[in-house]
TORLUMTOR-275034 format. One record per residue: residue number from 1; x, y, z of N, C-alpha, C in turn. Coordinates in steps of 0.001 Angstrom, whole numbers, padded with zeros to 6 digits, always signed. Layout:
+-----+---------+---------+---------+---------+---------+---------+---------+---------+---------+
: seq :     n_x :     n_y :     n_z :    ca_x :    ca_y :    ca_z :     c_x :     c_y :     c_z :
+-----+---------+---------+---------+---------+---------+---------+---------+---------+---------+
: NUM :       X :       Y :       Z :       X :       Y :       Z :       X :       Y :       Z :
...
+-----+---------+---------+---------+---------+---------+---------+---------+---------+---------+
This chain:
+-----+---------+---------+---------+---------+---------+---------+---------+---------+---------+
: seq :     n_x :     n_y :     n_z :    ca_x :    ca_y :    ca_z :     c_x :     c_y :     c_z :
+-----+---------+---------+---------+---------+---------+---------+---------+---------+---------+
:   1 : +163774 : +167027 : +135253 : +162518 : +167693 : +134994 : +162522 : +169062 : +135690 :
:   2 : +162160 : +170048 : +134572 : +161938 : +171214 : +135382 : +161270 : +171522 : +136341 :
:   3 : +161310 : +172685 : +137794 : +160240 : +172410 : +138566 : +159514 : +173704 : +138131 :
:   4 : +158076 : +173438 : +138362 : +157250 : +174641 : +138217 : +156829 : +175658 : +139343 :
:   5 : +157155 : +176846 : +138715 : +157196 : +177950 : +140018 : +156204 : +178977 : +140069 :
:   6 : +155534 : +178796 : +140849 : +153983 : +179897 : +141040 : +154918 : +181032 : +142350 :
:   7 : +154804 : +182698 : +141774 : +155147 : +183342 : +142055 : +153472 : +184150 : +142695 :
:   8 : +153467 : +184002 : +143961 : +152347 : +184368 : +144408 : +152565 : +186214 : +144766 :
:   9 : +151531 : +186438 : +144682 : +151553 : +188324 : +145057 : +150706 : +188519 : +145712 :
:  10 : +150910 : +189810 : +146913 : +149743 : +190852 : +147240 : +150462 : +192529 : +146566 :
:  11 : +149806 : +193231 : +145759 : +150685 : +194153 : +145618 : +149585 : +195657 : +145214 :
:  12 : +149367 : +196443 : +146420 : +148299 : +197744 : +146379 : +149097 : +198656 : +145466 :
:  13 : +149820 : +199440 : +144780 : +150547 : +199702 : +144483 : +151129 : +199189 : +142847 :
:  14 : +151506 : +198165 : +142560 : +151592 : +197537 : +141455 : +153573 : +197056 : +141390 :
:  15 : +154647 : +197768 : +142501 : +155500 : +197537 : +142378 : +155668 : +195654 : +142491 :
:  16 : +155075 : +195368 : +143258 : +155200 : +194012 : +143867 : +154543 : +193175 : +142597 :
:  17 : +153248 : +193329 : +142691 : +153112 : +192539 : +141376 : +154219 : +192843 : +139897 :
:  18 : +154960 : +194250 : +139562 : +156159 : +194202 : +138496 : +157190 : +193450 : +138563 :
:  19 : +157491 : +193228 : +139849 : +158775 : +192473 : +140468 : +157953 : +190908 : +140239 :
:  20 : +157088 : +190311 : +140243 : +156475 : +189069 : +140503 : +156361 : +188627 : +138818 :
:  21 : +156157 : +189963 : +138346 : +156121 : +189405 : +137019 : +157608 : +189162 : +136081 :
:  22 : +158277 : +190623 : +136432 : +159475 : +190005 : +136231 : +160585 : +188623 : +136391 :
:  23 : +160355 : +188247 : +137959 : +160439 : +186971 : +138200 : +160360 : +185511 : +137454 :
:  24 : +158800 : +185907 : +136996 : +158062 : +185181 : +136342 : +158245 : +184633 : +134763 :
:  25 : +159021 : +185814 : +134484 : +159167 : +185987 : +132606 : +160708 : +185388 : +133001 :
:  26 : +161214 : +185507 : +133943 : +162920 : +185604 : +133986 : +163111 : +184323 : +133975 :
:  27 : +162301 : +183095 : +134743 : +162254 : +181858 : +135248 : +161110 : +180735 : +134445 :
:  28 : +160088 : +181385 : +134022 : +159116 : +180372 : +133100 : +158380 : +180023 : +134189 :
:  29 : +157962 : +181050 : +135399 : +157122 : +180532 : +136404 : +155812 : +181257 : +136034 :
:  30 : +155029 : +181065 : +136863 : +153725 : +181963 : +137057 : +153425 : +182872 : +138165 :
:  31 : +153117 : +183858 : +137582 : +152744 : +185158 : +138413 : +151169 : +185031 : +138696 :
:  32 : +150824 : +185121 : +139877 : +149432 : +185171 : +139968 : +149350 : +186280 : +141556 :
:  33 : +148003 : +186782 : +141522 : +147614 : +187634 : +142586 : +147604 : +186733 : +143649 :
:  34 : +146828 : +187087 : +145040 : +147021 : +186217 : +146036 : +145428 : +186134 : +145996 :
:  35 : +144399 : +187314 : +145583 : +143136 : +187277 : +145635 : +142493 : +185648 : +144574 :
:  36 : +143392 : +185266 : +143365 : +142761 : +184787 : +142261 : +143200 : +183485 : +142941 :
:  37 : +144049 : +182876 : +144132 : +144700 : +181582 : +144498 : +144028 : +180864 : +145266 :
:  38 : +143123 : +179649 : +144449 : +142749 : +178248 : +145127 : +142942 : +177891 : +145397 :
:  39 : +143144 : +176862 : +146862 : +144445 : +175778 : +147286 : +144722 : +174860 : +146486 :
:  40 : +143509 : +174303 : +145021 : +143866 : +173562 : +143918 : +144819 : +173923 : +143290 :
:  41 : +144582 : +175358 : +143224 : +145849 : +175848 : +141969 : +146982 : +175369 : +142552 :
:  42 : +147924 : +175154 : +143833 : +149005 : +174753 : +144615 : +149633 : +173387 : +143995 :
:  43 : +148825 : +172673 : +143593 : +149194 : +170934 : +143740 : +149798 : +170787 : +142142 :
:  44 : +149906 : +171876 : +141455 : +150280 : +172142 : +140032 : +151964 : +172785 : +140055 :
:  45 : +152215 : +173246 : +141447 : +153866 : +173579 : +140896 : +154857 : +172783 : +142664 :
:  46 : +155806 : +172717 : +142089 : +156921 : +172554 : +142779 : +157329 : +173920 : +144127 :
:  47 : +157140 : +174647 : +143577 : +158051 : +176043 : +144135 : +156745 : +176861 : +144452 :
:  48 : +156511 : +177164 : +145533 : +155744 : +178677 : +145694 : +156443 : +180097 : +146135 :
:  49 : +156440 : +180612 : +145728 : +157148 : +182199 : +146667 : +155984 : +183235 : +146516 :
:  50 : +156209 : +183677 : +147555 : +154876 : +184731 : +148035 : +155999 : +185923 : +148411 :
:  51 : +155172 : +186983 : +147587 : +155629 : +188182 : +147666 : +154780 : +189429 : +148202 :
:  52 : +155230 : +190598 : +148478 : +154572 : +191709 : +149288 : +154989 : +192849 : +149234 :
:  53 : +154681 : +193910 : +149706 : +155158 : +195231 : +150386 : +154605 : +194883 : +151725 :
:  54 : +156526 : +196186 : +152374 : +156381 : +196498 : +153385 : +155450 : +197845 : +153440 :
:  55 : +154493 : +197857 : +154742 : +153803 : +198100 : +154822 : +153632 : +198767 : +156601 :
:  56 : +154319 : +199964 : +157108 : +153972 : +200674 : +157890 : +154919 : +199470 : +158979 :
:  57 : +156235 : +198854 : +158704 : +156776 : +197878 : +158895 : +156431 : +197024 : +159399 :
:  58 : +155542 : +196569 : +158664 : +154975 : +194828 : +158431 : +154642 : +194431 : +157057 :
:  59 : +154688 : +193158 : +157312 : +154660 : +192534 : +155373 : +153661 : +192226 : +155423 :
:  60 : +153168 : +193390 : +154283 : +151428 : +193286 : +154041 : +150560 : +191828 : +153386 :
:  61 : +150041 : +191414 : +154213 : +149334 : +190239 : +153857 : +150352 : +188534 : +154142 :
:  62 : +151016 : +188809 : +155056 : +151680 : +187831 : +155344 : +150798 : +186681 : +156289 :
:  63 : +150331 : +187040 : +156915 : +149350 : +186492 : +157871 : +148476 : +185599 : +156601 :
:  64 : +147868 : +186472 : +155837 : +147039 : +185306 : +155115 : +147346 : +184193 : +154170 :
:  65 : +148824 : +185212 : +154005 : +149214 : +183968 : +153129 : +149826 : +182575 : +153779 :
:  66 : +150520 : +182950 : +155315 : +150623 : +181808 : +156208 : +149621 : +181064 : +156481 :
:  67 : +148433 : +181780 : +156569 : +147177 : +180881 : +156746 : +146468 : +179887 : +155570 :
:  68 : +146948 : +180899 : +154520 : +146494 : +180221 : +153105 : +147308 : +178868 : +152900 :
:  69 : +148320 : +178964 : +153353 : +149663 : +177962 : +152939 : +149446 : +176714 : +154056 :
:  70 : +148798 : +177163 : +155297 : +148986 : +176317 : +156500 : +147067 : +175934 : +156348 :
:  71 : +146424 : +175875 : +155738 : +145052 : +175204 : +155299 : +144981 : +174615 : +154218 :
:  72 : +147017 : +174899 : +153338 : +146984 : +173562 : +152226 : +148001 : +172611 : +152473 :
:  73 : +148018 : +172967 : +153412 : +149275 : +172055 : +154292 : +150804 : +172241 : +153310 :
:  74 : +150497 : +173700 : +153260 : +151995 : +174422 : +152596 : +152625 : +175147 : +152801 :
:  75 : +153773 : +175236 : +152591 : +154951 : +176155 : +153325 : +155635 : +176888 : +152144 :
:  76 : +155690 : +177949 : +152148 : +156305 : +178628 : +150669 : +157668 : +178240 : +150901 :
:  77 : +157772 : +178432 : +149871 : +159603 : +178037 : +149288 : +160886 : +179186 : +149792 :
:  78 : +159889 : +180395 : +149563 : +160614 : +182113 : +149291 : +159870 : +182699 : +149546 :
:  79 : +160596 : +184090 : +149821 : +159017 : +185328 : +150009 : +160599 : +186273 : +149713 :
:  80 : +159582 : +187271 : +148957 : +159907 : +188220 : +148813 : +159732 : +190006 : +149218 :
:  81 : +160015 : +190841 : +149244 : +159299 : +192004 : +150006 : +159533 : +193341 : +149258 :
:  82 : +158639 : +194041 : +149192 : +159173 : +195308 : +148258 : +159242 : +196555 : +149213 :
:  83 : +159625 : +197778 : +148764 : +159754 : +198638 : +149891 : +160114 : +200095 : +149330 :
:  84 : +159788 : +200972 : +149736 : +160383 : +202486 : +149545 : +161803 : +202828 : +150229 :
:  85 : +162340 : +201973 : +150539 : +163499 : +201751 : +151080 : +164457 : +201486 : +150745 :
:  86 : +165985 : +202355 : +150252 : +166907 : +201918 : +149618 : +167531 : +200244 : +149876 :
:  87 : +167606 : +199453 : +149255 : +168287 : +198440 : +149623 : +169398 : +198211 : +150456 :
:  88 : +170180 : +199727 : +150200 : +171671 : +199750 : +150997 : +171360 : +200025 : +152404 :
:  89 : +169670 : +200051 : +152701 : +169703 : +200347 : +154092 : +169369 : +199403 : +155021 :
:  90 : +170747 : +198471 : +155395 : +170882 : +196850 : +155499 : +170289 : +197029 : +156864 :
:  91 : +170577 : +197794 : +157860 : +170195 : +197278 : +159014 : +169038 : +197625 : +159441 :
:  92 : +168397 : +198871 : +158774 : +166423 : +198459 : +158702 : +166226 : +197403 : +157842 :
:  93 : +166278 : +196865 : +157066 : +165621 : +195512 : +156443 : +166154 : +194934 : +157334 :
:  94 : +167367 : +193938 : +157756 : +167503 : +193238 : +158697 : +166449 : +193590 : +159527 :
:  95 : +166276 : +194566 : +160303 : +165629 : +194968 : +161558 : +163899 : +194539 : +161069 :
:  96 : +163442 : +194531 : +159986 : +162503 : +194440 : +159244 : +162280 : +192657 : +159159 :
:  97 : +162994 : +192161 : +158803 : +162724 : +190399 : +158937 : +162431 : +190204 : +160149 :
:  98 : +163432 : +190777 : +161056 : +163185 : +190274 : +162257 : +161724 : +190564 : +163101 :
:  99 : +161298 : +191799 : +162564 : +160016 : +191558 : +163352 : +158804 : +191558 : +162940 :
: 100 : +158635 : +190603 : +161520 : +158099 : +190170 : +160770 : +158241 : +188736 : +160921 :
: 101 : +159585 : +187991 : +160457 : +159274 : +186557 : +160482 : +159534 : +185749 : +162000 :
: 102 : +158985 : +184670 : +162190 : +159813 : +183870 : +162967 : +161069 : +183330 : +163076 :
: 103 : +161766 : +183104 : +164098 : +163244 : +182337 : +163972 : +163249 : +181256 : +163120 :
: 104 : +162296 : +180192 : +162730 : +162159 : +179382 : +162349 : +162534 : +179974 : +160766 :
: 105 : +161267 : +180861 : +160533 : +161040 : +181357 : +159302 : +162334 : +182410 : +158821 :
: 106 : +163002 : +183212 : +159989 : +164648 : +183677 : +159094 : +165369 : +182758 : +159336 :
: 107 : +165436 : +181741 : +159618 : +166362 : +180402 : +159824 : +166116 : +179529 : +158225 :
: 108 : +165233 : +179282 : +158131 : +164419 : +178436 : +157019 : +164097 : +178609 : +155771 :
: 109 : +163480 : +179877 : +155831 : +162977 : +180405 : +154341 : +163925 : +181536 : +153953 :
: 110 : +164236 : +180973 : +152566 : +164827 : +182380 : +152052 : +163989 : +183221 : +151575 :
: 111 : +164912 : +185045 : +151954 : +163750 : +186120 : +151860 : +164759 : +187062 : +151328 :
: 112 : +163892 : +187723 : +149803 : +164665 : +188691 : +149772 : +163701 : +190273 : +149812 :
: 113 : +164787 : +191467 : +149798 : +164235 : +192753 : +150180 : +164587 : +193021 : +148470 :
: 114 : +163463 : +194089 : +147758 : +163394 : +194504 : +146710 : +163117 : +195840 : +146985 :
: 115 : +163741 : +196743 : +146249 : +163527 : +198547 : +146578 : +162694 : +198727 : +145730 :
: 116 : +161499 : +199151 : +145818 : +160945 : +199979 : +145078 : +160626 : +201265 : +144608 :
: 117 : +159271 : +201504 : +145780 : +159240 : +203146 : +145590 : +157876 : +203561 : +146393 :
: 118 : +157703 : +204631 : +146137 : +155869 : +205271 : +146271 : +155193 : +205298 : +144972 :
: 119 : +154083 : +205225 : +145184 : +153222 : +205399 : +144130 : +151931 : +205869 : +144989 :
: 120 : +151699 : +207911 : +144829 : +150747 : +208070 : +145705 : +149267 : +207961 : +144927 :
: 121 : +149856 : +208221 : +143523 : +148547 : +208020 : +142846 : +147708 : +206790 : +143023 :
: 122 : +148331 : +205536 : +143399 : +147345 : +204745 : +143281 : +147440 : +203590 : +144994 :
: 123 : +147558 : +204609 : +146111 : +147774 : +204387 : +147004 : +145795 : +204865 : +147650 :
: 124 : +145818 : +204163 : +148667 : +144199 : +204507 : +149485 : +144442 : +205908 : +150321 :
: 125 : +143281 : +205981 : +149901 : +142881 : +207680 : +151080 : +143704 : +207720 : +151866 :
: 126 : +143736 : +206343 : +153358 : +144049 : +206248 : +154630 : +145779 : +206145 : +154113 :
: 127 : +145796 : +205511 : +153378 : +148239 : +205002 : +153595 : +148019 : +206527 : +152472 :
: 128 : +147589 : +207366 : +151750 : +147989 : +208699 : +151403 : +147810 : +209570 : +152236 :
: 129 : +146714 : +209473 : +153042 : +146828 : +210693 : +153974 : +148117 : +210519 : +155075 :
: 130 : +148220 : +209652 : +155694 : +148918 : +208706 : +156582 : +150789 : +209059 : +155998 :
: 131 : +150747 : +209141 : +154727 : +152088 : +209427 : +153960 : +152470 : +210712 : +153758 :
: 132 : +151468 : +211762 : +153637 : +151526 : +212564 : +153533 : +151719 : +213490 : +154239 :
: 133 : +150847 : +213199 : +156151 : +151310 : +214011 : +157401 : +152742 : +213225 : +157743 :
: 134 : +152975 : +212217 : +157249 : +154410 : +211810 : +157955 : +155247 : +212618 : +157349 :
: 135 : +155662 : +212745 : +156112 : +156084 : +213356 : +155498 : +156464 : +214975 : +155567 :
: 136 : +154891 : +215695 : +155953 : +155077 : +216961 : +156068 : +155683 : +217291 : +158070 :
: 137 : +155570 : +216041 : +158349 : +156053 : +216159 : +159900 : +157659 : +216491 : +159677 :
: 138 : +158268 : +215359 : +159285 : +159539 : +215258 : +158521 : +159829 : +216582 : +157950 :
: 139 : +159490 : +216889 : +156936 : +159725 : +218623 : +156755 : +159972 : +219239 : +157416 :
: 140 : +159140 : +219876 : +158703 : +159478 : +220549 : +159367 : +159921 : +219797 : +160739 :
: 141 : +160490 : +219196 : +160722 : +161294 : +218612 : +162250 : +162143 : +219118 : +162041 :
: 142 : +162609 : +219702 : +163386 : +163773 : +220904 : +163780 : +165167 : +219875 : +164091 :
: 143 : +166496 : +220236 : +163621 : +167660 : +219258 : +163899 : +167514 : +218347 : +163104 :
: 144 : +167166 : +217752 : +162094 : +167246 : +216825 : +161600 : +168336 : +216729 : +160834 :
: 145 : +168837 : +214986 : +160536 : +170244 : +214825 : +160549 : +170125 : +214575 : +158960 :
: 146 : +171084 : +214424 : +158058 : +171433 : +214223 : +157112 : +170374 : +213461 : +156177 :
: 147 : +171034 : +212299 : +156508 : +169706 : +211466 : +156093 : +167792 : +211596 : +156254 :
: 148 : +168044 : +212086 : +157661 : +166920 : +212506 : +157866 : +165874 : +213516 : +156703 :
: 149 : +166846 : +214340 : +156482 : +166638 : +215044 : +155811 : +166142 : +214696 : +154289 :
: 150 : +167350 : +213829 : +153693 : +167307 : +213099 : +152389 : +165892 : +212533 : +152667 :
: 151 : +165400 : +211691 : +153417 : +164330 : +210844 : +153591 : +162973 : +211771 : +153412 :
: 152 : +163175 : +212979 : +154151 : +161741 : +213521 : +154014 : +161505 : +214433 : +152976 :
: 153 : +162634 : +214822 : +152308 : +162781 : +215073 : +150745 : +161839 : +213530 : +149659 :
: 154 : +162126 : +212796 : +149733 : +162233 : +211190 : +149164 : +160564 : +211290 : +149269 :
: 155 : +160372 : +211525 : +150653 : +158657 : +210947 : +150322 : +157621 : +211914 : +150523 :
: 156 : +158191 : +213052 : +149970 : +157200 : +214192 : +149303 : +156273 : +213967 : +148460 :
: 157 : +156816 : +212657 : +147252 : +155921 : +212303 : +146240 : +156316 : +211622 : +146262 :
: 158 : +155638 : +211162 : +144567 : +156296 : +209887 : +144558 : +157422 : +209612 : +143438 :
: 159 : +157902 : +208570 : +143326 : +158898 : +207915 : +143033 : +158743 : +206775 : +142611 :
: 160 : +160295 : +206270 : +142052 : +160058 : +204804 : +141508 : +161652 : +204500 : +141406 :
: 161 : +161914 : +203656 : +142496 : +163981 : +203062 : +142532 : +164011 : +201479 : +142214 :
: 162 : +162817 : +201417 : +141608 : +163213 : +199718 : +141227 : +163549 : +199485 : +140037 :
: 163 : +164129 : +198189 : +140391 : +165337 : +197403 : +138920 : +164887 : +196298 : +138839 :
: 164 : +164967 : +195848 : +137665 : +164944 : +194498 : +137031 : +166297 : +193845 : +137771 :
: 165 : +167390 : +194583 : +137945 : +168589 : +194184 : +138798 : +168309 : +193295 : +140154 :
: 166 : +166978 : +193990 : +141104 : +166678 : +193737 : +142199 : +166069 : +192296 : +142187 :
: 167 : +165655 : +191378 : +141142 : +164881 : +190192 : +141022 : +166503 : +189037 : +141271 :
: 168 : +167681 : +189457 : +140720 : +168924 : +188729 : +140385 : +169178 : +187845 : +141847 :
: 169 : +169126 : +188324 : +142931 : +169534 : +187368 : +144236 : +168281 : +186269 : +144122 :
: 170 : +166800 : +186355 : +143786 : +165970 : +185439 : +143915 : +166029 : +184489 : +142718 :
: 171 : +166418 : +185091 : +141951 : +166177 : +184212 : +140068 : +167406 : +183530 : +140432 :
: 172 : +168348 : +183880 : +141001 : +169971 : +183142 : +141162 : +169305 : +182153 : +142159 :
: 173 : +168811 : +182211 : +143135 : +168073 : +181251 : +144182 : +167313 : +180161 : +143643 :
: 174 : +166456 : +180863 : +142735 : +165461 : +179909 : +141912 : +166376 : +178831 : +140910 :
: 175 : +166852 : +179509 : +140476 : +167995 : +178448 : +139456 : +168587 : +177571 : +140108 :
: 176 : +169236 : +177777 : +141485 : +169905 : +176787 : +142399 : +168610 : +175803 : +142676 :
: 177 : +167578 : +176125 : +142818 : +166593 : +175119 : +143166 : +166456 : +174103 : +141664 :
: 178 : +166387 : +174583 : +141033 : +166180 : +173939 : +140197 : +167251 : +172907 : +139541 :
: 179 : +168082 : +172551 : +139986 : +169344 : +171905 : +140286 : +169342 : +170913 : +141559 :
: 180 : +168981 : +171314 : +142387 : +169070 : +169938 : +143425 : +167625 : +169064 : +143519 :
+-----+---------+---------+---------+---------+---------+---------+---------+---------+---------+
């Protein structure tokens, strides 16, 4: 019997919810917001994964969804994370789980990192203004190194580096579940 997979989201932005939906169409699960989730709706699938953006490096809305999960006496399956952050930049995401999850939780739960992008148009006053002096700080910082440089080029505006490619380590995950 197949198991059924509720692909949970918080996503300000809309990358996180694209990636959740993609997921979703890729696997025959369900995509739902985190605002629209009853603890009833839970007792209907097998699999939960809760997804997010990073967020000023923390995973936005993680807290509630631990709380949401730990008042249905549930533990997600997966979590996922989206980010303006090239994927190839292994040892900030590493550095990024770590001070986000618990040992338990990078021991336990599988987590993957998804690249996305900016989106200032539909970002709040406070994370646009907030993006915007970082940014123009970055500009003019004196010595800046290579990358440095690339980076404060990158989040002048906005952008968009996500793939349907980037869902393949979790949908490959999900399929293994669905097997044992």
């Amino acid at each position: 019997m197949k198991k059924k997979t509720l692909i949970l989201y918080k996503s300000k932005t809309g990358f996180t919810k694209r990636y959740a939906e993609l997921i979703a169409a890729e696997t025959g699960g369900t995509a739902m917001d985190i605002k629209k989730a009853a603890p009833a709706v839970f007792s209907s699938f097998d699999t939960i994964i809760f997804g997010s953006r990073m967020h000023a490096g923390r995973i936005d809305g993680l807290d509630d969804a631990r709380n949401l999960f730990q008042k249905c006496g549930l533990k997600p399956s997966a979590l996922f994370v989206t980010g303006a952050m090239p994927n190839t930049e292994t040892q900030t995401i590493t550095k990024m789980w770590e001070n986000n999850l618990t040992a338990e939780e990078l021991a336990g739960l599988p987590h993957f990192y998804m690249q996305s992008g900016l989106c200032y148009e539909k970002m709040g006053f406070f994370d646009k203004t907030m993006m915007k002096m970082f940014a123009f700080m970055m500009k003019h910082k004196k010595g800046k190194s290579l990358d440095e440089s690339r980076f404060a080029k990158s989040i002048a505006s906005s952008y968009d580096i996500s793939s349907e490619e980037y869902i393949r380590p979790l949908v490959k995950w999900l399929q293994d579940e669905q097997v044992r």
